[in-house]
N, C-alpha and C positions, 0 to 999 in steps of 0.2 A: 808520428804514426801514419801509414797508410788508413787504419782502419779503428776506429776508436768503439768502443763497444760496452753497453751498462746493464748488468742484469746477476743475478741470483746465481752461484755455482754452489751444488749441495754434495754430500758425501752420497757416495751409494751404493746398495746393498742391494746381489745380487744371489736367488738361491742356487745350490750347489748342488748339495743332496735331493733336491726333489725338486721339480718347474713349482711346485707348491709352496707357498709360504708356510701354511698350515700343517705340512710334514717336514720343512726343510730342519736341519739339524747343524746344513755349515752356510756360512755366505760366504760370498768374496767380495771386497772393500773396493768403489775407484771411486769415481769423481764423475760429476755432472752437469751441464745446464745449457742451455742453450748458446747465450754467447759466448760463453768461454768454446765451445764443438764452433762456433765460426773464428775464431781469434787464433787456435789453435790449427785448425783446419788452412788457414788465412798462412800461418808461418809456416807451414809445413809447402805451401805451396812458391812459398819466397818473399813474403811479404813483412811489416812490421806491421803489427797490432797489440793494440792496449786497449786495457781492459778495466772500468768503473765498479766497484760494488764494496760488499763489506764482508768480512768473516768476523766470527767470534772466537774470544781469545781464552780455546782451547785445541783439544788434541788432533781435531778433527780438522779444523783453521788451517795449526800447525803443519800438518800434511799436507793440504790442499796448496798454502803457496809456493813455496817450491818446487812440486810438483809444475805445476800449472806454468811457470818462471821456466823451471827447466824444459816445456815446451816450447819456449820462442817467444812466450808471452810476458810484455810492458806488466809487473804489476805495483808498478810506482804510486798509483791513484786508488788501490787498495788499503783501506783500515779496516783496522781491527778493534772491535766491539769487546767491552769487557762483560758488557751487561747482556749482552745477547749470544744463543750458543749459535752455532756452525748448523744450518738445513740440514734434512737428510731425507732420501726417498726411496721407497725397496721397488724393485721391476721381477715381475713374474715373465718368464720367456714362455710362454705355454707352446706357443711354435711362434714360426718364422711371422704368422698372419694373426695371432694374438696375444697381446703383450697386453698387462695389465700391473699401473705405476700406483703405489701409493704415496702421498706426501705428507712428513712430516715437518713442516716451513713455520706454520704458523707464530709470530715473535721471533723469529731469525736474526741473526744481524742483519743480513740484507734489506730483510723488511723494513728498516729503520734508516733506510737511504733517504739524505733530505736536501736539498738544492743547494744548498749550502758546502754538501758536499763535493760540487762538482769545482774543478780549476779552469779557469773558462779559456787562459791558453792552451791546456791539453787540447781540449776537444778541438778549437778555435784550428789550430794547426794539424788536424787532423786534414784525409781529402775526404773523405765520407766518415758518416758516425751511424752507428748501426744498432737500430733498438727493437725490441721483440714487444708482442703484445703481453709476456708474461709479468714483468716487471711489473707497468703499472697497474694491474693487478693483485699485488701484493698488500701495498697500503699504499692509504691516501697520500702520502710524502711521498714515495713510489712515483706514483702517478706524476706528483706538480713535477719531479726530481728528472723523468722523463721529458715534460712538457719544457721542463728552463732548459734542458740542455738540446731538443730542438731550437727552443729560441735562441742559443749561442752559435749553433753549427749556422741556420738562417743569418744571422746577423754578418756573419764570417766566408759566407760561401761557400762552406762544406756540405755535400750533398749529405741529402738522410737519404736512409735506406729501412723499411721498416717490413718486419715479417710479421703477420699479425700471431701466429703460433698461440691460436685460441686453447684456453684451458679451461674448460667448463668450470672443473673442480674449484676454481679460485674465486669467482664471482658469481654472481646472477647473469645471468642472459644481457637484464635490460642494460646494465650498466656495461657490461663487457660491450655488446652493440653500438653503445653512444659514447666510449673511450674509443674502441678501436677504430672507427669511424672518424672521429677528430682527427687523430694521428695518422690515418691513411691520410687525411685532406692536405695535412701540411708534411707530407713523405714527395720526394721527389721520385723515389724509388721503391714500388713496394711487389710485395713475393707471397702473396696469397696462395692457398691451396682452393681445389677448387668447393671442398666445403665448408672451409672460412668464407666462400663468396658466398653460397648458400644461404650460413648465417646471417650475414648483413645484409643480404640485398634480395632473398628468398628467389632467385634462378639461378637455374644448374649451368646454362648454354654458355659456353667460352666468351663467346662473340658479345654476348650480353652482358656477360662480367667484367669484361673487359672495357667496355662501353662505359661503364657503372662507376669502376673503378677511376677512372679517366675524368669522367665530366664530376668524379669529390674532389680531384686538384693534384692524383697524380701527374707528371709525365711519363715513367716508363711503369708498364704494370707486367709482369711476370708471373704466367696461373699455372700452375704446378700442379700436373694430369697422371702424378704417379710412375708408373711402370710403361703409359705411352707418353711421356716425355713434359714439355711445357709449352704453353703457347702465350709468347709475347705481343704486348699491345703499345705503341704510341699515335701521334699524332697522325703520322703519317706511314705508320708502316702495320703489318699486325701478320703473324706466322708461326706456325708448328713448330715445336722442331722435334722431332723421334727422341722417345729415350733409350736406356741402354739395359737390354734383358741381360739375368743373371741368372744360372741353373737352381743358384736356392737363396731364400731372403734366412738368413740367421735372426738378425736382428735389425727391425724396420728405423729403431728410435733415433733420433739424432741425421737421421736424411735430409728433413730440410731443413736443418743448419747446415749441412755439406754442402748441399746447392746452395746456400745463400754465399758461404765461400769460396767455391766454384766461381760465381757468376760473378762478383765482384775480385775475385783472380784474373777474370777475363779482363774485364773494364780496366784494371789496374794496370794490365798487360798492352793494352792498348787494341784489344778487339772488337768490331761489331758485337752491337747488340747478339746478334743470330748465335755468333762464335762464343761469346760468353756464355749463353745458355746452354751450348750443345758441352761447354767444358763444365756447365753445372749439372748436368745430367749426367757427366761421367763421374764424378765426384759424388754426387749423389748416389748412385746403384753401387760405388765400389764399399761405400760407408756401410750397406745393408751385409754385404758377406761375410761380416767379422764381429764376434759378439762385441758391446760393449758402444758405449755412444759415441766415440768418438777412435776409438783406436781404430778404426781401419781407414782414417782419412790417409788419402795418398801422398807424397809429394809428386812432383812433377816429372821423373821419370815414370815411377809407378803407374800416375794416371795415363801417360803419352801409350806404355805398354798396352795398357788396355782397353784404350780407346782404338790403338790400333790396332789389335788382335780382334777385335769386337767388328770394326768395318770391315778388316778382309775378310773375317769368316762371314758376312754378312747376315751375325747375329742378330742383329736390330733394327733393320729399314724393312 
């Protein structure tokens, strides 16, 4: 695999009849989670990726691998739990600017990921492995389940890449703070937004976060500024790069898993740092115009379109 990746994909329910939960009378059914919107995102762009976690073996499961398969996606490293059902989470679209997720996770199969689980030549032969702050959050197995399969990629030479993709709802403060924190230290690659920097490090200033991020033991840190773009930090280098305006945000959720597929498309592709980011930020805004978290990821005609119609109208600089 180009891109190996370990975390929670849940069923989801989405209202029909009314942006209201509390009035809705129909949903409509798809699929969710964060790595799987990079994995998928990731094939859609030309790449191979495989994907670590668990489902439960019901109807719900049943759907979701296939599905998921029939997107481009490895799910060889997928089991199925008999004793745990299939996640699932409802999204209220209230507009483009506020979206409001409930989760139903708790005893998941996923939840019951354990190091044991993992196959240490998948990841091993991966080039990057890519892990979110949500997982280990989940449960304490979660967590070590995250931490062993860093120490396989380290061991192997496979870059990590970690998004901290903070979920209040799942932990306490203190402990999400003092996990995500470890895991940025030992990330070679990490893609914070810039109120995950807030959280851990209490400053708004780029330049600071960047800073911050840097001397925990990143090398490349990636601060994601939203709608004006991102601003990258290394050793040696540190720059803006504009994002990509769009006439209407549909649906915000699942963004920064498109940049995080975006930007490691780049890398994979063989571009500067700079170039990678400016094609995660086209991946990113195109992911907002189309409901649903992951259906409007592009491939790479799609995005080229509208990266290029976007510079000549000089929609965004």
């Amino acid at each position: 695999m180009d891109v190996v990746t370990i975390g929670e994909t849940m069923v989801l329910f989405t209202p029909q009849s009314s942006p209201l939960m509390r009035y809705a009378e129909t949903f409509s059914r798809g699929f969710g989670g964060a790595e799987t919107n990079v994995a998928i995102g990731l094939t859609r762009l030309g790449h191979q990726a495989g994907w670590i976690s668990k489902v439960g073996n019901d109807e719900f499961g049943k759907a979701m691998l296939p599905f998921i398969r029939g997107e481009g996606v490895d799910i060889s490293q997928v089991k199925v739990d008999s004793t745990a059902p299939t996640g699932m989470y409802f999204k209220e679209i209230r507009s483009g600017n506020q979206v409001r997720v409930q989760y139903f996770r708790k005893g998941s199969a996923a939840s019951l990921l354990q190091p044991s689980d993992l196959d240490e030549k998948y990841i091993a032969n991966a080039k990057y492995l890519h892990v979110t702050g949500i997982t280990p959050a989940l449960s304490e197995s979660c967590y070590r389940t995250i931490i062993r399969a860093i120490s396989i990629a380290k061991e192997n030479g496979v870059k990590v890449v970690f998004d901290p993709n903070l979920r209040r709802k799942l932990w306490s403060e203190d402990r999400a703070r003092k996990v995500l924190l470890e895991i940025a230290s030992l990330a070679d690659i990490i893609l914070p937004g810039k109120d995950e920097g807030f959280f851990l490090f209490g400053v708004e200033d780029p330049e600071t976060l960047g800073e911050r991020f840097l001397n925990n033991g990143s090398s490349v840190v990636v601060l994601k500024l939203g709608a004006e773009g991102a601003y990258y930090f290394t050793q040696s280098e540190r720059k803006i790069v504009p994002g990509y305006q769009v006439d209407k945000v549909v649906d915000p959720v699942g963004a920064g898993d498109a940049f995080a597929a975006g930007f490691l498309s780049g890398l994979l592709n063989g571009l500067s740092i700079e170039k990678a980011v400016d094609k995660a930020n086209g991946v990113g805004a195109m992911v907002t115009m189309i409901p649903g978290d992951f259906e409007g990821l592009p491939d790479d005609e799609e995005l080229d379109a509208f990266m290029r119609v976007s510079n000549t109208e000089d929609v965004i600089r």
